[in-house]
C-alpha angles and dihedrals in degrees: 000000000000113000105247118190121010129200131183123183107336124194133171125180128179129197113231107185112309082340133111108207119190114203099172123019114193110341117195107176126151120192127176138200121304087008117154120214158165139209118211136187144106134262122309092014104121097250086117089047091049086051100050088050091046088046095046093236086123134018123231123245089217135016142041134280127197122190113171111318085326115115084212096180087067101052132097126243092265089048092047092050090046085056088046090056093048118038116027134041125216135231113188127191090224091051089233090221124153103253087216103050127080125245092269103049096050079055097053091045093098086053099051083049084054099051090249110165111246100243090055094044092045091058098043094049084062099052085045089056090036085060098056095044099263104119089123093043099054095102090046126099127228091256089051082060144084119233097263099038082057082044091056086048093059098046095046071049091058088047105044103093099040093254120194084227143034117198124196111199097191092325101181098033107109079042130109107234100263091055094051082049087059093042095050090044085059101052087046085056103045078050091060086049093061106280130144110224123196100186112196104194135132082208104104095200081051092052088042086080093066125087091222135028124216106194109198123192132159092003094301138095097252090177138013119186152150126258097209085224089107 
């Protein structure tokens, strides 16, 4: 497999006050393609800051990031935004969904941002909600829907534009148990379709998903290892 997304020695530090804070402290992490993986780690360890940085939300203050063929610790924050269009997909806990739009137009919302014409985004929202089980849902809002039915929105959202990545920040975390159970059945099924999951989460049977297991704790990877679920 192609190697994905390459990090060598990330750090990110913030000033608080008069206070350096250092929320990661020298980051090496490979992942290739159709790789399946969490990211562990309490509170306060870094693993939201790695994500954010994964996920070019944020940018490190020292270090290199690879994503693809693209050098993203140099970009600026257009270009970051461009890479983050195009290429992964996000799965919030809070579903991020705009309470006034129907199922299908949250979904097409990454296309209009890429210039897609209507008729082809259309077209391709409603594979994405075809594929997580929504066809009947498209014309819903998210108040017309149940937790997991706005989780499988986002996530036909995080699709919808054939991203290299999908990132789950909590994804089952404002979900019962037997839902979480369905969302992360889902993303253990899109990862059987070719995709490659980055699941964020502090929950171990959530992490257990996953094929490999990146424990993070005081800003650094404490463990790495593999699942055997693979």
């Amino acid at each position: 497999m192609n190697k994905l997304i390459e990090l060598r020695d990330i750090k990110k530090y913030y000033q608080v006050g008069t206070v350096e804070v250092r929320a990661l402290r020298g980051v090496d992490l490979d992942i290739t393609e159709n790789e399946y993986i969490s990211i562990m780690g309490p509170s306060g360890s870094g693993k939201s800051t790695l994500m954010n940085i994964i996920g070019c939300l944020d940018t490190p203050t020292f270090g290199a990031y690879s994503l693809g063929n693209n050098n993203v610790h140099q970009m600026e924050d257009d270009e970051l935004a461009a890479i983050r269009n195009k290429m992964i997909g996000f799965v919030f806990q809070t579903f991020n969904l705009l309470p006034r739009a129907n199922a299908l137009h949250n979904v097409e919302l990454p296309l209009i941002y890429s210039g897609m014409p209507v008729d082809q985004r259309k077209e391709k929202a409603k594979e994405a909600l075809e594929k997580v089980g929504l066809a009947d849902r498209m014309n819903h809002k998210p108040s017309e829907m149940s937790g997991g039915q706005r989780q499988r929105v986002a996530v036909a959202r995080a699709l919808v534009n054939d991203p290299s990545i999908i990132l789950a920040d909590e994804p089952t975390g404002n979900l019962d148990s037997k839902t979480g159970v369905e969302i992360m059945q889902l993303l253990d099924d899109l990862h059987s379709a070719g995709n490659t999951i980055v699941v964020v989460t502090h929950e171990k049977e959530i992490a257990e998903h996953a094929h490999r297991i990146i424990q993070i704790l005081d800003g650094q990877v404490a463990e790495d290892r593999k699942t055997g679920r693979a």
